[in-house]
mmCIF file of the N, C-alpha and C atoms, coordinates in Angstrom:
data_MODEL
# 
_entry.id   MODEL 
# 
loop_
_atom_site.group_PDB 
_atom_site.id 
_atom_site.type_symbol 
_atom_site.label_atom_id 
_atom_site.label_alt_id 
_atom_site.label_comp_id 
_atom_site.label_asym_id 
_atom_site.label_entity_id 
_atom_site.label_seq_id 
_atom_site.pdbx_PDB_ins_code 
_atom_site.Cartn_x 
_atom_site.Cartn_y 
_atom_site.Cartn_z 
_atom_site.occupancy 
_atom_site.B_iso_or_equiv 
_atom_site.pdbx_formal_charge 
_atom_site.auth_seq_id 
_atom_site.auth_comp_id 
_atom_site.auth_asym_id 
_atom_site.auth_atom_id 
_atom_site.pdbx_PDB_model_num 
ATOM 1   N N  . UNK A 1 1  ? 88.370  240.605 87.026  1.00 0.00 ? 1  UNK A N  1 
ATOM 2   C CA . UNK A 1 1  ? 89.532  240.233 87.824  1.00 0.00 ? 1  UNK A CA 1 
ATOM 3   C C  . UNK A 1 1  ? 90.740  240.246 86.883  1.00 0.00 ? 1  UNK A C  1 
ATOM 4   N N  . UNK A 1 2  ? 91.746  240.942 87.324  1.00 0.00 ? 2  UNK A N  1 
ATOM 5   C CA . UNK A 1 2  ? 92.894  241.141 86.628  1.00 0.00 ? 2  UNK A CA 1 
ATOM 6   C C  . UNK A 1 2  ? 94.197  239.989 86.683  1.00 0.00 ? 2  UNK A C  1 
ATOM 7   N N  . UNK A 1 3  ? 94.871  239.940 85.924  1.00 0.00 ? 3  UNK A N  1 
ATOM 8   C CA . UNK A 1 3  ? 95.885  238.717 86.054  1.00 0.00 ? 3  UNK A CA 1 
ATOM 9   C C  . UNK A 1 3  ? 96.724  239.166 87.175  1.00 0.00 ? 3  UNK A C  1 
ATOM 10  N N  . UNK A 1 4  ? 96.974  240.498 87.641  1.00 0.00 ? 4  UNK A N  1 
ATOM 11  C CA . UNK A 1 4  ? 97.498  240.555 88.748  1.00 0.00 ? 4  UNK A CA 1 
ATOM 12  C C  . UNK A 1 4  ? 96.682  240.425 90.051  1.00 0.00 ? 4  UNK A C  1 
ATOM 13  N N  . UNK A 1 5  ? 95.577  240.429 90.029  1.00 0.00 ? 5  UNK A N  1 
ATOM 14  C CA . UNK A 1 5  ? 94.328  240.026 91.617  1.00 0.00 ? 5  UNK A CA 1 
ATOM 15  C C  . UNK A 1 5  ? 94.502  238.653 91.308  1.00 0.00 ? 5  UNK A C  1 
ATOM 16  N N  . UNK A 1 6  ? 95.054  237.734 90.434  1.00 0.00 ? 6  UNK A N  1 
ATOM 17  C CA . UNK A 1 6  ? 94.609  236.358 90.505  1.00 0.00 ? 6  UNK A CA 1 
ATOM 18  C C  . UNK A 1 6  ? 95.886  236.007 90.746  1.00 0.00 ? 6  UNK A C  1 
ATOM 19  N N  . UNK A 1 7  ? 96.861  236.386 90.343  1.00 0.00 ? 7  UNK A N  1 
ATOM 20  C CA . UNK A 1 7  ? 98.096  235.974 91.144  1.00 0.00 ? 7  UNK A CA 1 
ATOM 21  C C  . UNK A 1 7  ? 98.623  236.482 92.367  1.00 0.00 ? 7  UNK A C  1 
ATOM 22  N N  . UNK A 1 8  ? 97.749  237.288 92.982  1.00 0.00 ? 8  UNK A N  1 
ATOM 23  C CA . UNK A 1 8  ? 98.080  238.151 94.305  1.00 0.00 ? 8  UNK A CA 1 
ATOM 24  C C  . UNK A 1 8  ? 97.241  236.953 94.972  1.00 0.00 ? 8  UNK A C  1 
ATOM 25  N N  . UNK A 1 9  ? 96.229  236.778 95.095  1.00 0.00 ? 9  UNK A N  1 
ATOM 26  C CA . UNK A 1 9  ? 95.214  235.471 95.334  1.00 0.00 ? 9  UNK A CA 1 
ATOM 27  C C  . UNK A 1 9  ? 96.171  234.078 95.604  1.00 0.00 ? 9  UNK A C  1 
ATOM 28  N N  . UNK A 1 10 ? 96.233  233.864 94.509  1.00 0.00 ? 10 UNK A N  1 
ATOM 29  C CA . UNK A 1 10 ? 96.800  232.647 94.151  1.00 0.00 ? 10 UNK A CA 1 
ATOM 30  C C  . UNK A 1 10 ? 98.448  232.448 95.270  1.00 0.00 ? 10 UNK A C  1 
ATOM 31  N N  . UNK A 1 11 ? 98.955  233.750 95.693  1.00 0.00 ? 11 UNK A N  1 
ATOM 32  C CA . UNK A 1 11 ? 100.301 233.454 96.169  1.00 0.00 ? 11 UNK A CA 1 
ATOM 33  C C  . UNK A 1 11 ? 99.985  233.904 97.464  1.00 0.00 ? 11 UNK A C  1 
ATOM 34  N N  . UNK A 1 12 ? 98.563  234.039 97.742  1.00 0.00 ? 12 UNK A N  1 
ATOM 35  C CA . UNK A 1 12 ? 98.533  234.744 99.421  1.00 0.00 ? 12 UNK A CA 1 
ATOM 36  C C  . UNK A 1 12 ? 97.384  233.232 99.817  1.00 0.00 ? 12 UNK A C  1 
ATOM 37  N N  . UNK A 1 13 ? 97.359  232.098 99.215  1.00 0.00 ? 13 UNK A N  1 
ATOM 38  C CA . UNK A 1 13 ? 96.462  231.161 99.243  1.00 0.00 ? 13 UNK A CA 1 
ATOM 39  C C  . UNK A 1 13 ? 97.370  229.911 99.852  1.00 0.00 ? 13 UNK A C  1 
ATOM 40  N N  . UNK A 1 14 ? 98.232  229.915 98.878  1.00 0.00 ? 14 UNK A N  1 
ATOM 41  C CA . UNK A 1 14 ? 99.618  228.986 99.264  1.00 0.00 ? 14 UNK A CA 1 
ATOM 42  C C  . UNK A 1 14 ? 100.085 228.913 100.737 1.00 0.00 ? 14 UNK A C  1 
ATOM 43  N N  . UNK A 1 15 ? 99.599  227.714 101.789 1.00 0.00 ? 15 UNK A N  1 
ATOM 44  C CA . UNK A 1 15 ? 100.270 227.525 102.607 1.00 0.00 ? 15 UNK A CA 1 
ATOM 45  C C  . UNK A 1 15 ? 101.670 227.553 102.800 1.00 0.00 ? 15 UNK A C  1 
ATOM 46  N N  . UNK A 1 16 ? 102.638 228.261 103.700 1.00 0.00 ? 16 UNK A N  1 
ATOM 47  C CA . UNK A 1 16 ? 103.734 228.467 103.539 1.00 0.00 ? 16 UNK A CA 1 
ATOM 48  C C  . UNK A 1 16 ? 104.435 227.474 104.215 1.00 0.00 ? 16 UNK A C  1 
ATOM 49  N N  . UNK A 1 17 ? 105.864 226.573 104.669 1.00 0.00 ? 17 UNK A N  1 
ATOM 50  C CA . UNK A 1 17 ? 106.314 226.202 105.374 1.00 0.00 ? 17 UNK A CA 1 
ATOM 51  C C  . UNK A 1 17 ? 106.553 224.968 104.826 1.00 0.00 ? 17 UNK A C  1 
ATOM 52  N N  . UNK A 1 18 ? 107.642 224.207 105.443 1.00 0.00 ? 18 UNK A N  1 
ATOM 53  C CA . UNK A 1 18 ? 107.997 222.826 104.304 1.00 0.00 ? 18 UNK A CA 1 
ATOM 54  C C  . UNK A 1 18 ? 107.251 221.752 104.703 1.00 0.00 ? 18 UNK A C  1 
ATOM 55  N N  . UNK A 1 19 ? 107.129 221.100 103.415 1.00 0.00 ? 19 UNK A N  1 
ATOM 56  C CA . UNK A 1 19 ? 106.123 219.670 104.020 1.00 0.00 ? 19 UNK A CA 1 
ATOM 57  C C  . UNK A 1 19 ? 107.063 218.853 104.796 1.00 0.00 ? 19 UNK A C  1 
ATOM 58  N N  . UNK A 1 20 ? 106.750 217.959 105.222 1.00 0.00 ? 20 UNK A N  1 
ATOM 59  C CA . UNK A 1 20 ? 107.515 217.504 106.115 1.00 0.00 ? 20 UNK A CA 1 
ATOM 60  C C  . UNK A 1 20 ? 107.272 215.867 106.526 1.00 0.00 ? 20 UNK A C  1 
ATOM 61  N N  . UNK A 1 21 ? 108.071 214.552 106.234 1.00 0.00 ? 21 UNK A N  1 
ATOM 62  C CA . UNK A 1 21 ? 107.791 213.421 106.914 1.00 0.00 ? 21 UNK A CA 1 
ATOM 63  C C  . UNK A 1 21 ? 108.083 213.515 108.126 1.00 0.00 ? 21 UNK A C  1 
ATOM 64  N N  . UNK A 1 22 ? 106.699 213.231 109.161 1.00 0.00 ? 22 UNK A N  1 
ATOM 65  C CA . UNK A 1 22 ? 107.209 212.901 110.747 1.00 0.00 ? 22 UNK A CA 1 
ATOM 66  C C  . UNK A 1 22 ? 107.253 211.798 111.160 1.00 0.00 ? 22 UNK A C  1 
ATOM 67  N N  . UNK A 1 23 ? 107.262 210.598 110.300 1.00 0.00 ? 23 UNK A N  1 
ATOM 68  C CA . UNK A 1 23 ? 106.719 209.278 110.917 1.00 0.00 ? 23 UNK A CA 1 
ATOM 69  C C  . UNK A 1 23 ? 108.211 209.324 111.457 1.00 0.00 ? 23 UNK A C  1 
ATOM 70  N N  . UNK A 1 24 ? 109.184 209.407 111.355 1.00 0.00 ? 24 UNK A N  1 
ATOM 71  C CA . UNK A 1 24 ? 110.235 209.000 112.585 1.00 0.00 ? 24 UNK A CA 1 
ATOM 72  C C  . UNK A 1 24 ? 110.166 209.841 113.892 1.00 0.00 ? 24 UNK A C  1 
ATOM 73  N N  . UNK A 1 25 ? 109.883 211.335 114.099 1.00 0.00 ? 25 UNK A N  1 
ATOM 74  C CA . UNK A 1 25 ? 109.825 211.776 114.832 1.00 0.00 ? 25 UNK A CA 1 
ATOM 75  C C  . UNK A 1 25 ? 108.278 211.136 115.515 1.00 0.00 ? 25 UNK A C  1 
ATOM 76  N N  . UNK A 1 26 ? 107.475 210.852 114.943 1.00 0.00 ? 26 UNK A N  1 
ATOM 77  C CA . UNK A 1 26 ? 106.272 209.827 115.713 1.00 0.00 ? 26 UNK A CA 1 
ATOM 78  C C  . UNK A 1 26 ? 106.355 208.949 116.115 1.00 0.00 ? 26 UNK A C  1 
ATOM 79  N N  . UNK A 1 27 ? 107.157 208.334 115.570 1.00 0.00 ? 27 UNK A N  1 
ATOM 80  C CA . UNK A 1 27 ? 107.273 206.377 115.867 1.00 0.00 ? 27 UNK A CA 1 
ATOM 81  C C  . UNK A 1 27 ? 107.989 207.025 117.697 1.00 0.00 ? 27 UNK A C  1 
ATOM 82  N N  . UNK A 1 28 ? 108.864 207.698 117.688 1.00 0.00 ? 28 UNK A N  1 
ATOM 83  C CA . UNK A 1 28 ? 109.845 208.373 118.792 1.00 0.00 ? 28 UNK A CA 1 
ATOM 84  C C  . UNK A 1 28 ? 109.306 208.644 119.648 1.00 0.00 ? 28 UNK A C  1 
ATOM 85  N N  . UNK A 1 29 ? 108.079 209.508 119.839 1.00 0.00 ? 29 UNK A N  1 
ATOM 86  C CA . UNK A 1 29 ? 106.720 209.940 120.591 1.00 0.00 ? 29 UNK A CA 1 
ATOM 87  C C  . UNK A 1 29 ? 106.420 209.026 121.277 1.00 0.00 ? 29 UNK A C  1 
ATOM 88  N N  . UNK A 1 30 ? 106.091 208.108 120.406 1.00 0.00 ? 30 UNK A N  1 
ATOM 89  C CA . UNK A 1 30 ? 104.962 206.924 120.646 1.00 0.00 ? 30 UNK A CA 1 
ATOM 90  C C  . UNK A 1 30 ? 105.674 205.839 121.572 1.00 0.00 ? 30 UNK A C  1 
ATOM 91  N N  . UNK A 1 31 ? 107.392 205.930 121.306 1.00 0.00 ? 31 UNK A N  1 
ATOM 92  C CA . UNK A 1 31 ? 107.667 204.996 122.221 1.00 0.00 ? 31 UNK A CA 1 
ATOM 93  C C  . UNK A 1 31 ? 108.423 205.741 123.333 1.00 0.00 ? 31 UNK A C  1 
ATOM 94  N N  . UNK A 1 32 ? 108.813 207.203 123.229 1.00 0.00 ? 32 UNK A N  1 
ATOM 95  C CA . UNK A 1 32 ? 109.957 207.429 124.245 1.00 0.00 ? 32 UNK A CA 1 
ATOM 96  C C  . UNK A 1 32 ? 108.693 208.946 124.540 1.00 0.00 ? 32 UNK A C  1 
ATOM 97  N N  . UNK A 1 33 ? 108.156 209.375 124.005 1.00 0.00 ? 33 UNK A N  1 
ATOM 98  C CA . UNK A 1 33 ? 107.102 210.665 124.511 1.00 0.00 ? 33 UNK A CA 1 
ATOM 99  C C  . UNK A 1 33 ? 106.264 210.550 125.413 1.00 0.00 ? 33 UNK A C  1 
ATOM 100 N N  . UNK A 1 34 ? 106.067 209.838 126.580 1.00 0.00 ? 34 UNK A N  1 
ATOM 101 C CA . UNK A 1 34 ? 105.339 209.566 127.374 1.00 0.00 ? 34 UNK A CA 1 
ATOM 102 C C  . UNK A 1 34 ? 105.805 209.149 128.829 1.00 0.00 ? 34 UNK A C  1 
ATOM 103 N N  . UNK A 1 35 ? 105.530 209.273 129.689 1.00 0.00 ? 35 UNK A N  1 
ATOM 104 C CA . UNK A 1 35 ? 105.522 208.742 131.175 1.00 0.00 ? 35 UNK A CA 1 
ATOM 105 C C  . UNK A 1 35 ? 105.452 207.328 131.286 1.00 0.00 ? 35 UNK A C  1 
ATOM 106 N N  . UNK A 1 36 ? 106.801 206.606 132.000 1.00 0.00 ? 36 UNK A N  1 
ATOM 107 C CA . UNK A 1 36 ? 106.803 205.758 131.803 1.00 0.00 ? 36 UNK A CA 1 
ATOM 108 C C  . UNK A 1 36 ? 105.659 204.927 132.618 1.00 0.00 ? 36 UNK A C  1 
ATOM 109 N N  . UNK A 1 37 ? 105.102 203.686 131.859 1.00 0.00 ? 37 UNK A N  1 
ATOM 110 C CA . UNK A 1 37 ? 103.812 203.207 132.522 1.00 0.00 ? 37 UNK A CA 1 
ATOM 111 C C  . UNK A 1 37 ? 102.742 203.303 131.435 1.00 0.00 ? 37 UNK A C  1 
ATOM 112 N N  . UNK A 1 38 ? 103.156 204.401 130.618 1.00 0.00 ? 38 UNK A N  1 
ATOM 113 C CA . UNK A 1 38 ? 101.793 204.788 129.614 1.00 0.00 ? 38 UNK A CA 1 
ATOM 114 C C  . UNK A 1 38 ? 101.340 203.497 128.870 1.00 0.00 ? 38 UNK A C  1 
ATOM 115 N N  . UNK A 1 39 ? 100.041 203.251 129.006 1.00 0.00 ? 39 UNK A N  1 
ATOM 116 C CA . UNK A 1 39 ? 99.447  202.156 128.173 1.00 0.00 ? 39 UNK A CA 1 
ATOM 117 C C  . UNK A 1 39 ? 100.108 202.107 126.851 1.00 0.00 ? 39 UNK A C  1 
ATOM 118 N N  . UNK A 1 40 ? 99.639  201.429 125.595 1.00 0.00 ? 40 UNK A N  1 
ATOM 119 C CA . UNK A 1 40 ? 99.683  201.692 124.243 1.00 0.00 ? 40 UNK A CA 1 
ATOM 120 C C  . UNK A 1 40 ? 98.550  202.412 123.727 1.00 0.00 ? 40 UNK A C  1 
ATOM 121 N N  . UNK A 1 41 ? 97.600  202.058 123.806 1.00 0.00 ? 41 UNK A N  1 
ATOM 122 C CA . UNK A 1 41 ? 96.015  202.404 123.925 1.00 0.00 ? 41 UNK A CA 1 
ATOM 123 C C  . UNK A 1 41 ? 96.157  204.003 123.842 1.00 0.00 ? 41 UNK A C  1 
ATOM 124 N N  . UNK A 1 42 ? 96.478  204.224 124.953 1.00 0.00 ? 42 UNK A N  1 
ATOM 125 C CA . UNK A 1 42 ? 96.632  205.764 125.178 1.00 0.00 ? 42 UNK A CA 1 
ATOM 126 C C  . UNK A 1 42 ? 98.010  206.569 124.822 1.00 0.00 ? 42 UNK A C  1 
ATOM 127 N N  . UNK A 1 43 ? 98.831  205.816 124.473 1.00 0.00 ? 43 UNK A N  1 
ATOM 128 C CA . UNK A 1 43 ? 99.738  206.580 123.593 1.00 0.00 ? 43 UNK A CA 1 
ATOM 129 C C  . UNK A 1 43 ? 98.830  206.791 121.821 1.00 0.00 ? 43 UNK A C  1 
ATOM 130 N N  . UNK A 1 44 ? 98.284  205.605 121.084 1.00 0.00 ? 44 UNK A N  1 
ATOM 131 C CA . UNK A 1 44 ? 97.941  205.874 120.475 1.00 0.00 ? 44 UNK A CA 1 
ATOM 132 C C  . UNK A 1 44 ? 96.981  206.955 120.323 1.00 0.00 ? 44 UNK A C  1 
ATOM 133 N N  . UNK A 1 45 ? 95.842  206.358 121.270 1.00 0.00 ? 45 UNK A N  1 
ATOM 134 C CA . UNK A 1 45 ? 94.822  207.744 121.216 1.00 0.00 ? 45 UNK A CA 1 
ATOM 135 C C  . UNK A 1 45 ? 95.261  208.941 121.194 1.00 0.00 ? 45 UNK A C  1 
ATOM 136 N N  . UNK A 1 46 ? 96.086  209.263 121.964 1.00 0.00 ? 46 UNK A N  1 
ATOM 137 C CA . UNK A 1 46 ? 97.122  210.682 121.638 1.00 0.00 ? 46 UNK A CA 1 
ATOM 138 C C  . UNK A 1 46 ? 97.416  210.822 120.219 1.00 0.00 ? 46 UNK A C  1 
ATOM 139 N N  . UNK A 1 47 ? 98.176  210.266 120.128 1.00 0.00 ? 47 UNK A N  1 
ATOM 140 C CA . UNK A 1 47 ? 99.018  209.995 118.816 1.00 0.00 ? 47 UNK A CA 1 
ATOM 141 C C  . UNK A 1 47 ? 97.991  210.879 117.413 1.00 0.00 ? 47 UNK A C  1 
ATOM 142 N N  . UNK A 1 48 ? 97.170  209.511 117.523 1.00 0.00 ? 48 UNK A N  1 
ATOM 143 C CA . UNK A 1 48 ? 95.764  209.901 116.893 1.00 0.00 ? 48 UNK A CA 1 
ATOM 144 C C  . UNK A 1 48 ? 94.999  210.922 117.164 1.00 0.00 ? 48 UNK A C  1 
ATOM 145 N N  . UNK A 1 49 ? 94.750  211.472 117.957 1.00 0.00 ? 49 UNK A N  1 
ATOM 146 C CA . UNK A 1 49 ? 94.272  212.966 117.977 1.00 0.00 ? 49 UNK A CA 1 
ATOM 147 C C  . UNK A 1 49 ? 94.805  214.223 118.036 1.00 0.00 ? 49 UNK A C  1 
ATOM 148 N N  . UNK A 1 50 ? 96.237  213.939 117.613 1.00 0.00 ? 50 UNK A N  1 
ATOM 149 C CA . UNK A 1 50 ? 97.103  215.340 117.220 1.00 0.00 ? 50 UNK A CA 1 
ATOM 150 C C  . UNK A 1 50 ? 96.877  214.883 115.865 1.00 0.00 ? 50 UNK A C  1 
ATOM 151 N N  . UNK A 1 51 ? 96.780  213.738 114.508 1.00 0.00 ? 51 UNK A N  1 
ATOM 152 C CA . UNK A 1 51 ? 97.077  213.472 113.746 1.00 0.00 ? 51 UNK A CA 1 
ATOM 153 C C  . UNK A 1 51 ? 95.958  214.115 113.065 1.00 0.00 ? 51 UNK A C  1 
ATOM 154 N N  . UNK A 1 52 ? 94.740  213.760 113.619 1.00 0.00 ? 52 UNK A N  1 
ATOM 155 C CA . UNK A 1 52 ? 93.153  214.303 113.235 1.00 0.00 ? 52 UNK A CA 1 
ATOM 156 C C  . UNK A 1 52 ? 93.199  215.248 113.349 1.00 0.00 ? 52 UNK A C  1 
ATOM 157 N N  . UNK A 1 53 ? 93.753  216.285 114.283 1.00 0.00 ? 53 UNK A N  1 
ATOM 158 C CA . UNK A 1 53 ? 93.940  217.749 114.310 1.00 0.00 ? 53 UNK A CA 1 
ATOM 159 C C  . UNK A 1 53 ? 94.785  218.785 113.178 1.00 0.00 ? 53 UNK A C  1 
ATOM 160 N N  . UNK A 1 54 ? 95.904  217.848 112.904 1.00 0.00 ? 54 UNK A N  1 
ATOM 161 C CA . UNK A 1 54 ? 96.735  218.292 111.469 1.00 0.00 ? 54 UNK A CA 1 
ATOM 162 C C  . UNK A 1 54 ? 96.100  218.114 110.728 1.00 0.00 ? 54 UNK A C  1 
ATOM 163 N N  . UNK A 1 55 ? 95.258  216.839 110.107 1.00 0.00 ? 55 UNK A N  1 
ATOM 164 C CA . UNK A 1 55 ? 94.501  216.949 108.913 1.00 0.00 ? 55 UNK A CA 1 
ATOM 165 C C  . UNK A 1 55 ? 92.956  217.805 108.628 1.00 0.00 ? 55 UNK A C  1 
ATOM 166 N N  . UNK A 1 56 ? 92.871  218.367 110.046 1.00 0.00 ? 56 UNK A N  1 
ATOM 167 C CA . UNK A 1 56 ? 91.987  219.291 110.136 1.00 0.00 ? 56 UNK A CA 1 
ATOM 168 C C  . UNK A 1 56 ? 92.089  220.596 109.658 1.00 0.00 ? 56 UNK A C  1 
ATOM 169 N N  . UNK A 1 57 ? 93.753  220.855 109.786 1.00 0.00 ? 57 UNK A N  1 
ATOM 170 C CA . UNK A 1 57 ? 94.188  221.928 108.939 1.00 0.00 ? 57 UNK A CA 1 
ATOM 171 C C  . UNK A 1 57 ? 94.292  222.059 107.825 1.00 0.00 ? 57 UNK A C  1 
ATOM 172 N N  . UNK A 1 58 ? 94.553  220.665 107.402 1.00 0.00 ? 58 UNK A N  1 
ATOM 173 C CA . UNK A 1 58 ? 95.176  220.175 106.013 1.00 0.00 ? 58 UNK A CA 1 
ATOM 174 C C  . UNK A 1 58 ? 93.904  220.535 104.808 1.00 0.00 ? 58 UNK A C  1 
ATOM 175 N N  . UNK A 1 59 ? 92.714  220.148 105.103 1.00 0.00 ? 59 UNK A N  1 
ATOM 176 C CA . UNK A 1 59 ? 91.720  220.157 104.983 1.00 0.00 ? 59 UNK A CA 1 
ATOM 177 C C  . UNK A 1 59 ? 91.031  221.428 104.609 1.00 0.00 ? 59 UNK A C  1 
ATOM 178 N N  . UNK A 1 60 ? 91.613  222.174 105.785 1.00 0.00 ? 60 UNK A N  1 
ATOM 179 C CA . UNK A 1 60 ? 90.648  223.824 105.599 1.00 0.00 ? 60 UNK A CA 1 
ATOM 180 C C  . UNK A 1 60 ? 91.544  224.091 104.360 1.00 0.00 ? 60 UNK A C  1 
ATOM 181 N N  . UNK A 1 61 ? 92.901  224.286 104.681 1.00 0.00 ? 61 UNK A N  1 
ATOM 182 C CA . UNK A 1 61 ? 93.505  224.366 103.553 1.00 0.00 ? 61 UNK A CA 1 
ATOM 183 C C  . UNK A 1 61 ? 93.127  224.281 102.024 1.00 0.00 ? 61 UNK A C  1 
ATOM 184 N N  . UNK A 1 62 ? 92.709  222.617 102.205 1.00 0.00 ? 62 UNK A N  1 
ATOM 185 C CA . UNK A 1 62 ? 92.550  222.781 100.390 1.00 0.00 ? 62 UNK A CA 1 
ATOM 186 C C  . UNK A 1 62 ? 91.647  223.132 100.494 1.00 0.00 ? 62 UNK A C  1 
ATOM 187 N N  . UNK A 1 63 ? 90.117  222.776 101.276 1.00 0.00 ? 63 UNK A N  1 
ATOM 188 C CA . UNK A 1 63 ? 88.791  223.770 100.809 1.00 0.00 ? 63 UNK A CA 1 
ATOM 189 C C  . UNK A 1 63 ? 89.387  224.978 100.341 1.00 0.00 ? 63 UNK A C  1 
ATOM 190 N N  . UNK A 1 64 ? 90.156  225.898 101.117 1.00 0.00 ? 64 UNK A N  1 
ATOM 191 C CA . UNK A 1 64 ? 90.382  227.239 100.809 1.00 0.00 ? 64 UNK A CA 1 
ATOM 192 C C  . UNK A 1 64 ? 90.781  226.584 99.171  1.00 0.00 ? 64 UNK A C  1 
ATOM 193 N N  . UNK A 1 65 ? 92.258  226.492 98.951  1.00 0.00 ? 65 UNK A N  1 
ATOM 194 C CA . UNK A 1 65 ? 92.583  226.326 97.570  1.00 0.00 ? 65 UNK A CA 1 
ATOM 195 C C  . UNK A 1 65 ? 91.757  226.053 96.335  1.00 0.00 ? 65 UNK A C  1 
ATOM 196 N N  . UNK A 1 66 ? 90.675  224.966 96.583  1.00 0.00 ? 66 UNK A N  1 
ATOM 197 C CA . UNK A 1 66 ? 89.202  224.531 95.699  1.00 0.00 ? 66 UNK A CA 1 
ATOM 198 C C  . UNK A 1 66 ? 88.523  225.444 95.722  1.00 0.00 ? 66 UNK A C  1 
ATOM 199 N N  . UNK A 1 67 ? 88.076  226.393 96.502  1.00 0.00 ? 67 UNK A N  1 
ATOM 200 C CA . UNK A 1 67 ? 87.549  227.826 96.413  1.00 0.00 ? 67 UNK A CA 1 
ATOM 201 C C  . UNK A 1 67 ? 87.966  228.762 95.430  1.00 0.00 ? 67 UNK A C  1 
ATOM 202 N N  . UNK A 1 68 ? 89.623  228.823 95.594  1.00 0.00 ? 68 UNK A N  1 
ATOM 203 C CA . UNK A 1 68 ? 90.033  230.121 95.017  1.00 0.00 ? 68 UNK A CA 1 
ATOM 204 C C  . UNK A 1 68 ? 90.174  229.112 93.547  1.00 0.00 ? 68 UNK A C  1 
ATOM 205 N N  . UNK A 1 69 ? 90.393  228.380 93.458  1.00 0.00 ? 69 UNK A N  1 
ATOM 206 C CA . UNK A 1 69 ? 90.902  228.031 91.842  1.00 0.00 ? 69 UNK A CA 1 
ATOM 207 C C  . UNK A 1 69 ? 89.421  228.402 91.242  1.00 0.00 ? 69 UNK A C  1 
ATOM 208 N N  . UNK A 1 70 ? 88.265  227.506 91.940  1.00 0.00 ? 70 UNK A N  1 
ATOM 209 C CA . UNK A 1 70 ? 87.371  227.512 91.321  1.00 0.00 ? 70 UNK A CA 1 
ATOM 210 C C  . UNK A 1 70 ? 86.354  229.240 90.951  1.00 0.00 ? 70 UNK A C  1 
ATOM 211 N N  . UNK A 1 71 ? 87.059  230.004 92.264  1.00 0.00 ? 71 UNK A N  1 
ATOM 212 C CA . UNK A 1 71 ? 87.096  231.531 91.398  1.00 0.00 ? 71 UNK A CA 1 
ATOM 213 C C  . UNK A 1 71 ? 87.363  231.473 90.446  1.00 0.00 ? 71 UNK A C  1 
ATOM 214 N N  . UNK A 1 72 ? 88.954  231.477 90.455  1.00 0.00 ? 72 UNK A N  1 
ATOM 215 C CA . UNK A 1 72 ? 89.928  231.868 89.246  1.00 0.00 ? 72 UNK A CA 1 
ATOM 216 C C  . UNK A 1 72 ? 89.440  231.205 87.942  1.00 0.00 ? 72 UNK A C  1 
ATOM 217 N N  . UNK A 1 73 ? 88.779  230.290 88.111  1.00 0.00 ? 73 UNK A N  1 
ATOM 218 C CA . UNK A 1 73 ? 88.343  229.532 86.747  1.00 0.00 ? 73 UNK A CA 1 
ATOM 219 C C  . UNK A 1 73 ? 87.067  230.369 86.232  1.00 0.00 ? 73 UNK A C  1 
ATOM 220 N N  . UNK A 1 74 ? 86.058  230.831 87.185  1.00 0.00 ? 74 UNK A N  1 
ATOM 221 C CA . UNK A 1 74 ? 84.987  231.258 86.943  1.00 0.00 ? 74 UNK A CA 1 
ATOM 222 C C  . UNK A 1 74 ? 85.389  233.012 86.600  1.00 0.00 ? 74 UNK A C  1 
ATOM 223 N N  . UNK A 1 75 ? 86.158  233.488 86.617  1.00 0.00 ? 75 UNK A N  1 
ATOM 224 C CA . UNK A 1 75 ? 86.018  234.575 86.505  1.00 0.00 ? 75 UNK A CA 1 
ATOM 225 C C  . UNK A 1 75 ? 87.617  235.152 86.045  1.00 0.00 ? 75 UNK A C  1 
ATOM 226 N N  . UNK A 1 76 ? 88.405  234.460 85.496  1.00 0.00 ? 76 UNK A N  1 
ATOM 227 C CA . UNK A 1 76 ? 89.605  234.572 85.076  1.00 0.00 ? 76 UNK A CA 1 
ATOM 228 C C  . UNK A 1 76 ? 89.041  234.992 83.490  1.00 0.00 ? 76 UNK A C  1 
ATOM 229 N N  . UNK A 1 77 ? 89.098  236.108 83.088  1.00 0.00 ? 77 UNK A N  1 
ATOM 230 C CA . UNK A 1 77 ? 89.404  236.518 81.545  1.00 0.00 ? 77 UNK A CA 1 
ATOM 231 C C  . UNK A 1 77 ? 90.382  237.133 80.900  1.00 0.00 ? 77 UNK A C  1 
ATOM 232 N N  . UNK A 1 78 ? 91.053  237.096 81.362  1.00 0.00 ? 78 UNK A N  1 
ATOM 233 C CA . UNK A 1 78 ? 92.950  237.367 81.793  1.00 0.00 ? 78 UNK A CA 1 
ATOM 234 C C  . UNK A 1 78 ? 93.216  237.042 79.849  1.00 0.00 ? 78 UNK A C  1 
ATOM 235 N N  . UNK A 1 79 ? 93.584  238.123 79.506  1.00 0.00 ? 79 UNK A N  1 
ATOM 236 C CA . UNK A 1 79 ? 94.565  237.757 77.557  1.00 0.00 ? 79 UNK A CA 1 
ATOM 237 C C  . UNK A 1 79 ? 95.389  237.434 77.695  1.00 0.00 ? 79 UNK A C  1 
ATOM 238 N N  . UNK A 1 80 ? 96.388  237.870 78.543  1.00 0.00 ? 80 UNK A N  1 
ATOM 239 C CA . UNK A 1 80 ? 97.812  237.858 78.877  1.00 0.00 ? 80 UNK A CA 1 
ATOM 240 C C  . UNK A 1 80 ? 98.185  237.287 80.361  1.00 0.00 ? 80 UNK A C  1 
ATOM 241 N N  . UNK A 1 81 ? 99.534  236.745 80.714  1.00 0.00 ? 81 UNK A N  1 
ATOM 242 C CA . UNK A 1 81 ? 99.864  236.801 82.131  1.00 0.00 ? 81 UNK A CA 1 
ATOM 243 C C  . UNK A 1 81 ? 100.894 238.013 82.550  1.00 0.00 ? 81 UNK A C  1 
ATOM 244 N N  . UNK A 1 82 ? 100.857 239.008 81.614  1.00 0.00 ? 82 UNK A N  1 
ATOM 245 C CA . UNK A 1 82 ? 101.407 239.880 82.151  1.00 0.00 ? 82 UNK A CA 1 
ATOM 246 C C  . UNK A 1 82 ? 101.068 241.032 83.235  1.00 0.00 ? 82 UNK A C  1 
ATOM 247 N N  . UNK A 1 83 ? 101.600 241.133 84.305  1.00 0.00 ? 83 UNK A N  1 
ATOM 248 C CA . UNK A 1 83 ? 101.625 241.305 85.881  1.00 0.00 ? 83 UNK A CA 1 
ATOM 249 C C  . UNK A 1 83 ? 101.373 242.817 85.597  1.00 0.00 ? 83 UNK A C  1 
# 
């Protein structure tokens, strides 16, 4: 594996897009995102199962990333980082 397959790897691995705090846009959800009448119960449960669903991504994510490093470690004999 060449220092350029491990940085082609390495930059096509990288989730793209900005991280992002939502707890204000949640707290917002939770009190104005719903039909009025909505329990709490069931705003949360909502709440909570879009949250479990993001970290479901979050997740595949780094597996992927722990994968590729742990390539790159196993099979990186790279002299140089020149591209």
């Amino acid at each position: 594996m060449t220092t350029r397959d491990l940085v082609s790897l390495f930059n096509n691995s990288i989730p793209t897009g900005p991280v992002q705090s939502r707890g204000t846009a949640e707290s917002r959800v939770l009190a104005r995102g719903f039909k009025d009448g909505t329990r709490a119960d069931a705003r949360w449960r909502k709440l909570a199962e879009r949250k479990l669903a993001e970290l479901g991504v979050i997740a595949e994510q780094i597996r992927g990333m722990e994968l590729l490093l742990k390539r790159m470690q196993a099979k990186c004999h790279c002299k140089t980082l020149v591209v």
